[in-house]
Backbone bond lengths (Angstrom), bond angles and torsions (degrees), N, CA, C in turn:
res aa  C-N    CA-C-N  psi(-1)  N-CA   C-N-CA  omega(-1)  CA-C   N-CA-C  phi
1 X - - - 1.459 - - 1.527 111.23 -
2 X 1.442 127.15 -49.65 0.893 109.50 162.26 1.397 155.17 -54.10
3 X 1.536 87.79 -43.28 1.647 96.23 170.25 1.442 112.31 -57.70
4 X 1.330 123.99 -43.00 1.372 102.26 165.03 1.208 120.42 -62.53
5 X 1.248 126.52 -66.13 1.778 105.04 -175.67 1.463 117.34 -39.42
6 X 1.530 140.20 -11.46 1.657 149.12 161.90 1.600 81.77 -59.68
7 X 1.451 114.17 -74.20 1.637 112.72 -150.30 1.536 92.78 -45.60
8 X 1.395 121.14 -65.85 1.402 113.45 -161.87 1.636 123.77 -60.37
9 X 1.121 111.53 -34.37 1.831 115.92 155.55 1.463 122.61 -40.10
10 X 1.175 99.65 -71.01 1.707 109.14 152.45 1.358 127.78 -11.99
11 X 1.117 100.70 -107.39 1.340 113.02 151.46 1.833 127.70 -16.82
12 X 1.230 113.87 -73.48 1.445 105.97 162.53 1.324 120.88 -52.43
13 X 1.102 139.84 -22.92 1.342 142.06 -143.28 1.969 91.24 -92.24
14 X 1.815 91.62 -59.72 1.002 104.86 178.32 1.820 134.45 -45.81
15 X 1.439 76.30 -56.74 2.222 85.91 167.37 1.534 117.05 -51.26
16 X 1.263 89.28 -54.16 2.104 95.35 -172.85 1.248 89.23 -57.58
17 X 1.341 143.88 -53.33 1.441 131.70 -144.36 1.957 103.69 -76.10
18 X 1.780 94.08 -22.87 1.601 102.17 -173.07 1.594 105.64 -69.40
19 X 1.313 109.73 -51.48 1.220 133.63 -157.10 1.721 116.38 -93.95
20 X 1.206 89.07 64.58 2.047 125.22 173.21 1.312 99.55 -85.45
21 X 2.175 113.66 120.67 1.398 102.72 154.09 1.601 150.83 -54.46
22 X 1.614 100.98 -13.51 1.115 142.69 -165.89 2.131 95.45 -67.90
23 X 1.453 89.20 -36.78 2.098 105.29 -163.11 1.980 92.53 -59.27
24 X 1.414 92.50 -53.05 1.631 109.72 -170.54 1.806 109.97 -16.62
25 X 1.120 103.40 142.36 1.657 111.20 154.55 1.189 128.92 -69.54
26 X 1.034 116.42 -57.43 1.417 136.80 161.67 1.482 134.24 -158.72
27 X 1.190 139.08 124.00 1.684 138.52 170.92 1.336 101.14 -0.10
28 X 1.400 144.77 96.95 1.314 159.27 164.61 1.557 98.79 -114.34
29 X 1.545 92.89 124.67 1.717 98.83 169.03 1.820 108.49 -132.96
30 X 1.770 92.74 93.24 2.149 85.21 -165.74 1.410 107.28 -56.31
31 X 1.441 122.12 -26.26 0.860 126.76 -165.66 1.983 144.60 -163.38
32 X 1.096 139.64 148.29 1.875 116.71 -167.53 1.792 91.60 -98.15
33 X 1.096 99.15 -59.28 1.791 97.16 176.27 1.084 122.15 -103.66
34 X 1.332 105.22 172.38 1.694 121.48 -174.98 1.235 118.37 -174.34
35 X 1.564 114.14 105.99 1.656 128.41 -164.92 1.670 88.00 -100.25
36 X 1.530 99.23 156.77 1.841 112.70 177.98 1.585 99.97 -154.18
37 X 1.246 116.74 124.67 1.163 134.59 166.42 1.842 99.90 -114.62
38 X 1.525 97.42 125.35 1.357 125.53 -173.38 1.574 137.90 -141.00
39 X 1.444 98.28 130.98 1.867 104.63 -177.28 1.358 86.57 -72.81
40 X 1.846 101.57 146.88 1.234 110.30 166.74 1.151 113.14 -124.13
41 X 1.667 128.14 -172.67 1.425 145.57 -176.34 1.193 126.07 -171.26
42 X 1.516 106.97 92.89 1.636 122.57 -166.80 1.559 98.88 -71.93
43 X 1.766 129.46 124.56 1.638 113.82 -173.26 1.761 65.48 -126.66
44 X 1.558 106.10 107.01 1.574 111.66 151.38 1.650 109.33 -166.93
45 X 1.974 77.75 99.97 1.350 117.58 177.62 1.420 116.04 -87.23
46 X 1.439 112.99 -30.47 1.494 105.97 175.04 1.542 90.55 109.00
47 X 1.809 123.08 -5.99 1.311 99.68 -161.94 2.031 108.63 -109.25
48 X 1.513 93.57 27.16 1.485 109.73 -163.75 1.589 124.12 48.94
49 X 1.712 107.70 -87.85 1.504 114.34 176.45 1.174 114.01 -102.14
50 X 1.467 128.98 4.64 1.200 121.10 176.40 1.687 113.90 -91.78
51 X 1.350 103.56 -170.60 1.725 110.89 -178.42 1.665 99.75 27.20
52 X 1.081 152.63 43.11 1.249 149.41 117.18 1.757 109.08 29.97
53 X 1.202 102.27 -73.01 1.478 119.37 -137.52 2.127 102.38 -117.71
54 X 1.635 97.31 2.35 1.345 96.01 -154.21 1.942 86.49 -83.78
55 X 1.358 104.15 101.34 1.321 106.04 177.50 1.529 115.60 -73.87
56 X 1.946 128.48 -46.16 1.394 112.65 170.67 1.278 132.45 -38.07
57 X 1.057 121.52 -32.02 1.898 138.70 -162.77 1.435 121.80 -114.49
58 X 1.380 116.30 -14.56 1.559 118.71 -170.11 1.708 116.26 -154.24
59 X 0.957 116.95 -7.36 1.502 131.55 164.49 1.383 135.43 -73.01
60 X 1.312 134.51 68.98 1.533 146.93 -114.89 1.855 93.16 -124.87
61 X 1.536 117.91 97.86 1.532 138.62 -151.90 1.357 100.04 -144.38
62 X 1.828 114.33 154.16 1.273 124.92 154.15 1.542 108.24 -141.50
63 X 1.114 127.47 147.32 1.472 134.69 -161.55 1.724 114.15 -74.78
64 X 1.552 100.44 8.32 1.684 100.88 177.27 1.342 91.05 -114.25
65 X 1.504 107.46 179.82 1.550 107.32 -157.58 1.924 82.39 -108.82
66 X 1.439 112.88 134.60 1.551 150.51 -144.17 1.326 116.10 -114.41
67 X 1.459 105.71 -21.23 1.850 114.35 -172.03 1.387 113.75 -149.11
68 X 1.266 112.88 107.89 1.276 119.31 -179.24 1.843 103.72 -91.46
69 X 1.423 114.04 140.27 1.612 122.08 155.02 1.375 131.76 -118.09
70 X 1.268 107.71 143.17 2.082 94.72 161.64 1.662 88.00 -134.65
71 X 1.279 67.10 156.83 1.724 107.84 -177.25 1.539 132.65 -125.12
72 X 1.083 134.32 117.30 1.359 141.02 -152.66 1.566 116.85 -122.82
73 X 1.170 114.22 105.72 1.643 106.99 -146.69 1.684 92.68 -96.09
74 X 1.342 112.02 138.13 1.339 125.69 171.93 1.677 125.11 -72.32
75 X 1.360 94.21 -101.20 1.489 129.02 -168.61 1.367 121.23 -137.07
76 X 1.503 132.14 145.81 1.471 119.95 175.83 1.285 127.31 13.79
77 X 0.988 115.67 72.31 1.290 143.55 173.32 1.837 116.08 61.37
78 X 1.801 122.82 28.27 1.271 123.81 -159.17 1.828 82.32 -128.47
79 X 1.158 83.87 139.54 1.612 120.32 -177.17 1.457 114.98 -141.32
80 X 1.689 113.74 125.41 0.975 114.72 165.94 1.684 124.66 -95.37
81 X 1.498 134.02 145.59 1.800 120.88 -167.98 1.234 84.69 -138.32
82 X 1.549 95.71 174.45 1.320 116.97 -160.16 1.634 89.87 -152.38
83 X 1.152 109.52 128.20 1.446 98.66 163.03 1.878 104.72 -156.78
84 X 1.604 101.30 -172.97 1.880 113.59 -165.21 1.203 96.22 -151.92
85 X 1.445 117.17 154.85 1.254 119.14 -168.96 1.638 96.98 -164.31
86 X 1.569 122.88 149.90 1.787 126.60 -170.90 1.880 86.63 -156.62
87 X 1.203 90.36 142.88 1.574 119.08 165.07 1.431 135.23 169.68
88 X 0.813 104.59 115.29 1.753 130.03 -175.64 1.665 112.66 -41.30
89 X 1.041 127.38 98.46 1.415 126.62 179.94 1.496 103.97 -50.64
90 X 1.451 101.56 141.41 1.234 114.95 -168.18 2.185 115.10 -99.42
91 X 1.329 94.68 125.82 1.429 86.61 -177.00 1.242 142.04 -33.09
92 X 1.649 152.62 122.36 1.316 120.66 -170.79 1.640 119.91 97.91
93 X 1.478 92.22 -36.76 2.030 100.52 172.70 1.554 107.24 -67.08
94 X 1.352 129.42 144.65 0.989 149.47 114.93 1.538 117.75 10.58
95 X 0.903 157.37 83.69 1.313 153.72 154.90 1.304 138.34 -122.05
96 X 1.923 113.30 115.50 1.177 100.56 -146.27 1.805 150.46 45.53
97 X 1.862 89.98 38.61 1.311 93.44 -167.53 1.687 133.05 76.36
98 X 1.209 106.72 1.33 1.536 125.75 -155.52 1.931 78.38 -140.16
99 X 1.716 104.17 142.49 1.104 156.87 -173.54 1.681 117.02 -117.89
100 X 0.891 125.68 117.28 1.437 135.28 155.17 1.876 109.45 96.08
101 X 1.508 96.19 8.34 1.560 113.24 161.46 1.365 123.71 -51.72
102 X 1.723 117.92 126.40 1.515 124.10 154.08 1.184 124.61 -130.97
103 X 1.736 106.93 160.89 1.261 92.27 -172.19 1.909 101.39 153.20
104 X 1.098 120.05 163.25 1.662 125.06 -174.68 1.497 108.11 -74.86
105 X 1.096 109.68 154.23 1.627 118.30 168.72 1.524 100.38 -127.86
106 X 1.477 135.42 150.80 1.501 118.46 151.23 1.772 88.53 -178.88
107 X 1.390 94.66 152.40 1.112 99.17 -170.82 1.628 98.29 -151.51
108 X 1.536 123.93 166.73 1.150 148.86 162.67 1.340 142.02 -129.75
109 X 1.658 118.86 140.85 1.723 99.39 -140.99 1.956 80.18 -145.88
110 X 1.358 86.97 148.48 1.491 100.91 165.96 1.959 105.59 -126.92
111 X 1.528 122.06 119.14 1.676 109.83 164.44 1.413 103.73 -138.43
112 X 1.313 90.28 171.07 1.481 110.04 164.85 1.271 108.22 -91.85
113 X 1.217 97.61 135.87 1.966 115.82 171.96 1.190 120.16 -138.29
114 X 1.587 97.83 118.00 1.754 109.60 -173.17 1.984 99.89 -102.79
115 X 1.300 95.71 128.11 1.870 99.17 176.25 1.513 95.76 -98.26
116 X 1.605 108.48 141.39 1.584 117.95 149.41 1.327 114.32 -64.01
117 X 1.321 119.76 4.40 1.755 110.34 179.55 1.244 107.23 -51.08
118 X 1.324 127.70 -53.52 1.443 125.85 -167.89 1.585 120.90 -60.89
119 X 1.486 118.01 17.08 1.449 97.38 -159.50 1.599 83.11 -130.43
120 X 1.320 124.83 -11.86 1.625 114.84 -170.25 1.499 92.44 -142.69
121 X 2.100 134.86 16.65 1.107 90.84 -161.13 1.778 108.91 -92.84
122 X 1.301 122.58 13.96 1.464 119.59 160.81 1.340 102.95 -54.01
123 X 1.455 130.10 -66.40 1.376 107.53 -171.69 1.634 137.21 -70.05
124 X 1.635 113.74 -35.29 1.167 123.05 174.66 1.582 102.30 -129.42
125 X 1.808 109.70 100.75 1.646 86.52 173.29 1.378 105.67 -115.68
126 X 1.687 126.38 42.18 1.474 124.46 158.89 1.127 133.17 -73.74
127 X 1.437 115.68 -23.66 1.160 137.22 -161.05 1.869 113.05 -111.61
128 X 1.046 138.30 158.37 1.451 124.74 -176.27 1.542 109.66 179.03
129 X 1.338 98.78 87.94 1.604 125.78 -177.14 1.674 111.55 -73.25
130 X 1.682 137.81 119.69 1.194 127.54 -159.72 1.422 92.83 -130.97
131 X 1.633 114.66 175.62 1.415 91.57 135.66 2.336 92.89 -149.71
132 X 1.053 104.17 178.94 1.544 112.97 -162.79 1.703 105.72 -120.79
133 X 1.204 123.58 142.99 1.267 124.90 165.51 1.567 108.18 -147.33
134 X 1.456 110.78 140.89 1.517 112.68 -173.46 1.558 114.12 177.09
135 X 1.367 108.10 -164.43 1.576 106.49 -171.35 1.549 103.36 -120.75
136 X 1.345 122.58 153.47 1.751 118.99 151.66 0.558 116.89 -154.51
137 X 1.666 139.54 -157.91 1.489 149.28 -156.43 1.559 104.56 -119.83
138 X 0.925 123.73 177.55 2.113 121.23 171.05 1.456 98.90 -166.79
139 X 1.124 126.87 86.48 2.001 135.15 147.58 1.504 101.27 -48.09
140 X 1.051 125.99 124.76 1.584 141.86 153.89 1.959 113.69 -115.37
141 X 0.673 121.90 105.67 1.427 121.73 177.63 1.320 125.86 -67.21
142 X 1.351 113.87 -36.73 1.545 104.18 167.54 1.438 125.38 -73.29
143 X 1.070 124.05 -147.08 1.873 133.06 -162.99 1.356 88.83 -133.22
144 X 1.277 145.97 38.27 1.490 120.82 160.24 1.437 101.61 -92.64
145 X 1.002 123.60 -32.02 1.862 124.81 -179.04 1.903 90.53 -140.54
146 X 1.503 68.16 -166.61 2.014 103.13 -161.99 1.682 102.28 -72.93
147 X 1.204 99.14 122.55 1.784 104.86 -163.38 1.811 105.48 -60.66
148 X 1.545 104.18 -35.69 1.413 116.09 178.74 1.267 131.90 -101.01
149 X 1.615 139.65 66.96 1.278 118.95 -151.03 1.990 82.66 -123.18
150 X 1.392 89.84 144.03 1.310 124.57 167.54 1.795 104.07 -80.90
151 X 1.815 119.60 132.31 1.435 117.61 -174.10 1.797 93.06 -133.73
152 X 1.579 98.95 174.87 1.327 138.66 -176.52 1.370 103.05 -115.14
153 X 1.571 120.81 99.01 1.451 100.00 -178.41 1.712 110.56 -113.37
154 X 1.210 97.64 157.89 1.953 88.77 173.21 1.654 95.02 -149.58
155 X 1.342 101.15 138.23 1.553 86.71 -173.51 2.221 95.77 -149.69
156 X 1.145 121.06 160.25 1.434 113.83 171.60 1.870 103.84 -115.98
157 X 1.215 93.61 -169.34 1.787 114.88 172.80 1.438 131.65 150.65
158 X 1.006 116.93 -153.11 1.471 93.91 -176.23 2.062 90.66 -173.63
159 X 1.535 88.46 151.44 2.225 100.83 -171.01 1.526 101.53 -115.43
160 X 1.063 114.53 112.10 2.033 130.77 175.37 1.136 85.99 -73.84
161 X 1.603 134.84 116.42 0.958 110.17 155.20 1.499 116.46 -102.19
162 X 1.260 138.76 151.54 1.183 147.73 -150.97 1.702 122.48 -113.95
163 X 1.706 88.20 -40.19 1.576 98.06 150.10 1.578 102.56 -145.90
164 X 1.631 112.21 -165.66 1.544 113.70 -165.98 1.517 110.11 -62.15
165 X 1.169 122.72 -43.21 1.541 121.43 159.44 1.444 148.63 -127.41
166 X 1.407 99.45 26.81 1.549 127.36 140.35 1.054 131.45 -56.30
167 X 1.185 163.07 114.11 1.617 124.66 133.39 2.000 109.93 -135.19
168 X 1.153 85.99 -161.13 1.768 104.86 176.32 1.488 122.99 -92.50
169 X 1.328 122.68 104.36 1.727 100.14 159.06 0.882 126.30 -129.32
170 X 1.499 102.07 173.62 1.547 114.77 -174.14 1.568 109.90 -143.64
171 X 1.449 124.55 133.40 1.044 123.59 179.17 1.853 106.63 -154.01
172 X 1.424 98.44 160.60 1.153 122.76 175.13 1.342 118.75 -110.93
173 X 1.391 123.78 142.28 1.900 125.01 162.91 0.947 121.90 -166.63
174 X 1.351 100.74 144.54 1.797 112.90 -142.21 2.047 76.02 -101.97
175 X 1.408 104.72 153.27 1.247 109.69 166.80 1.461 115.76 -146.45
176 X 2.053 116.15 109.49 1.135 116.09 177.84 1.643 118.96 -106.21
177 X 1.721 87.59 121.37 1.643 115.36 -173.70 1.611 104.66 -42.79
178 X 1.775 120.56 111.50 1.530 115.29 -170.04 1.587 91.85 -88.90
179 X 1.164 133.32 -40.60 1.465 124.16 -178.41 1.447 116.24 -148.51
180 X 1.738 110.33 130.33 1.256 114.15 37.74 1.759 103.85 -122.47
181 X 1.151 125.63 -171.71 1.477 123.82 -170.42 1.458 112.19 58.24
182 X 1.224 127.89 60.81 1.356 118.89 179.59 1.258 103.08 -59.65
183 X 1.152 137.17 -49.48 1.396 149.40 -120.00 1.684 94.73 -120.61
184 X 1.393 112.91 -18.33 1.451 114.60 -167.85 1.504 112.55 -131.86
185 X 1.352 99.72 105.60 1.572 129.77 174.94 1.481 113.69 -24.80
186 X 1.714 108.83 -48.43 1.384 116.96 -168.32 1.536 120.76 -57.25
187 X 0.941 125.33 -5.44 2.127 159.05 -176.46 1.227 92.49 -63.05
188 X 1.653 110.75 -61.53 1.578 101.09 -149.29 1.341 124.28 70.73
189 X 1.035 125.55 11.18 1.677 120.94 175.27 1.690 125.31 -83.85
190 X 1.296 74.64 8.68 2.048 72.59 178.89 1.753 97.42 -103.86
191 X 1.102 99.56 145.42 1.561 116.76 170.40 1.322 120.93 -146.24
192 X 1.641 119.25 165.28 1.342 119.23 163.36 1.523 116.66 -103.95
193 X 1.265 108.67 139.25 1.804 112.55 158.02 1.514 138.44 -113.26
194 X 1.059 122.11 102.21 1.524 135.93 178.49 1.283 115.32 -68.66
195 X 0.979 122.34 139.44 2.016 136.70 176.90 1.521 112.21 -138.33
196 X 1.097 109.08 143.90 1.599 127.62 149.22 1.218 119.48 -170.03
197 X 1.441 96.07 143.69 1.435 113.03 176.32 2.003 109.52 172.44
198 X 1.705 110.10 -130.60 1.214 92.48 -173.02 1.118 119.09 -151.65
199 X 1.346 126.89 162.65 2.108 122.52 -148.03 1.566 82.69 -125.20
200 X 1.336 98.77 173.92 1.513 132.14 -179.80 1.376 105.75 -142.65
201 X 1.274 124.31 146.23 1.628 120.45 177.06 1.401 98.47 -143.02
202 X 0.791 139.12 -174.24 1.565 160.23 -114.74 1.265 129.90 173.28
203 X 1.458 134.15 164.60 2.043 134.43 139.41 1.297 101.90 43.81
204 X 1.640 131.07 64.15 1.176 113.53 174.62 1.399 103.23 -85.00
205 X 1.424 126.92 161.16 1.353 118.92 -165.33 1.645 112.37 -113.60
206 X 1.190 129.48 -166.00 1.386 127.94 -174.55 1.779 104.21 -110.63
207 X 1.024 82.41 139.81 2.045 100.00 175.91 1.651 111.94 -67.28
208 X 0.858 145.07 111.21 1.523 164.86 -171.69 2.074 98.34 -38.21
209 X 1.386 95.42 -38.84 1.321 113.91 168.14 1.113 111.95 -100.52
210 X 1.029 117.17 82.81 1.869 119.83 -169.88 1.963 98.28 -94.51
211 X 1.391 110.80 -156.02 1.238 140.81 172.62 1.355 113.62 -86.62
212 X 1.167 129.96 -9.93 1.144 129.10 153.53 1.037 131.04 -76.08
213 X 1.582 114.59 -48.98 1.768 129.85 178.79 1.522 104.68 -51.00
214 X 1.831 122.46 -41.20 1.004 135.47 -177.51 1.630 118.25 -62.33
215 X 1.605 103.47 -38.62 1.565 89.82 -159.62 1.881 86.51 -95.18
216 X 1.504 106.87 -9.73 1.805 83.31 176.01 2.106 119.00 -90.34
217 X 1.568 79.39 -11.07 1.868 79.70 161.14 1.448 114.59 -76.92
218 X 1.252 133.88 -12.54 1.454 123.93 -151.05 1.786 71.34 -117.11
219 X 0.989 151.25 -43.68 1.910 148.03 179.58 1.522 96.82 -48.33
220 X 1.116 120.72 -55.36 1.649 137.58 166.01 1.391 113.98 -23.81
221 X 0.793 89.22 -91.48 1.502 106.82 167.12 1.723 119.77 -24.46
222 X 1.594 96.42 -77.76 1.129 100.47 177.85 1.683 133.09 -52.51
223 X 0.978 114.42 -41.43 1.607 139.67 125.87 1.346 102.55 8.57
224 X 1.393 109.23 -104.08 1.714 114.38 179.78 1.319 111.13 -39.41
225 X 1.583 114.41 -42.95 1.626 85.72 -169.30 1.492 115.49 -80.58
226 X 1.397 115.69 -9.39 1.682 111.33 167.35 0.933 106.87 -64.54
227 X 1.902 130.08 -27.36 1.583 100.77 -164.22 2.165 100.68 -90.25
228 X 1.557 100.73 -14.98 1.195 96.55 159.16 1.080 137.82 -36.01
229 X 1.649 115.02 -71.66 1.557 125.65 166.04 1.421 124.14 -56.66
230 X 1.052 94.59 -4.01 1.985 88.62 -169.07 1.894 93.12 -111.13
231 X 1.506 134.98 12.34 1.146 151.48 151.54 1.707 108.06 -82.19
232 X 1.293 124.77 -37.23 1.926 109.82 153.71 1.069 105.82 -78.14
């Protein structure tokens, strides 16, 4: 338990300190909204950082898309989301250390999400690496843990976009169970959540330095040098 709460300190400490308006290129706004319909993957085995990846035994999925988001884009590259998520523990999975468990999962999350779009997207803007930190709720229906626990979430990812308001995502988020047992492992309330699938965005806005600022500096210009030549 602890070492994760280190990882997640870390980690936050690190982004905020990365993610200065000051870094920006310029006032870029890709976008005001951003809807996400998403496959999910509840991994809560009870075994925190271990088995990660062990999809037969602990990877808790249904083949329709499970998690809806919106997203509300701020300022220099900070966005606040909102998203919900439902899925039925799957027979046979792993849960909380416990075997042959059923029963609902669903939860609700409010974070902040800062994108690196703003710092490279003149050169590459297909790609869009983020990461999210925030709080939510977690319903579990069975009796292996606390049906109601309030979490700490921090999670990263990144949106392909494919066209101007299309794209692909994928994200990760770690979620540590704030009550009850904060302090005590034996809870089981921390889990991970996996997504993919695909966003829509919206209201992209205009650059402060638009096409205007441009074509009346280059009139400028030209300007002086007529009144140049017309001085021989």
């Amino acid at each position: 338990m602890r070492q994760l709460i280190l990882l997640f300190s870390f980690i936050i400490i690190s982004a905020v300190s990365f993610a200065q308006p000051y870094k920006t290129i310029k006032v870029f706004k890709p976008y005001k909204w951003m809807i996400g319909v998403n496959w999910m993957v509840i991994e809560d085995d009870g075994n925190q950082l271990g088995d990660l990846f062990n999809v037969a035994s602990s990877w808790n999925y249904q083949y329709y898309p499970t998690r809806l988001s919106l997203d509300r884009y701020l300022k220099y590259g900070w966005s606040i989301e909102a998203s919900a998520a439902y899925t039925p523990y799957l027979p046979g999975k792993r849960v909380n250390d416990t075997t042959g468990l059923t029963g609902i999962f669903g939860c609700f999350d409010v974070n902040g999400k800062y994108s690196f779009y703003n710092l490279y997207a003149p050169r590459a803007r297909w790609i869009e690496p983020y990461f999210t930190f925030g709080v939510g709720y977690t319903y579990r229906s069975n009796a292996a843990v606390a049906q109601h626990v309030p979490t700490l979430n921090l999670g990263f990812g990144f949106n392909i976009w494919m066209h101007r308001m299309i794209g692909l995502q994928v994200h990760t988020n770690g979620k540590l169970g704030l009550w009850p047992g904060f302090w005590n492992s034996s809870f089981h309330t921390n889990y991970f959540q996996h997504s993919a699938g695909i966003v829509f965005r919206w209201g992209e806005g205009k650059n402060k330095n638009g096409d205007f600022g441009r074509r009346k500096h280059k009139w400028a210009h030209g300007n002086k040098r007529f009144k140049k030549n017309t001085g021989h």
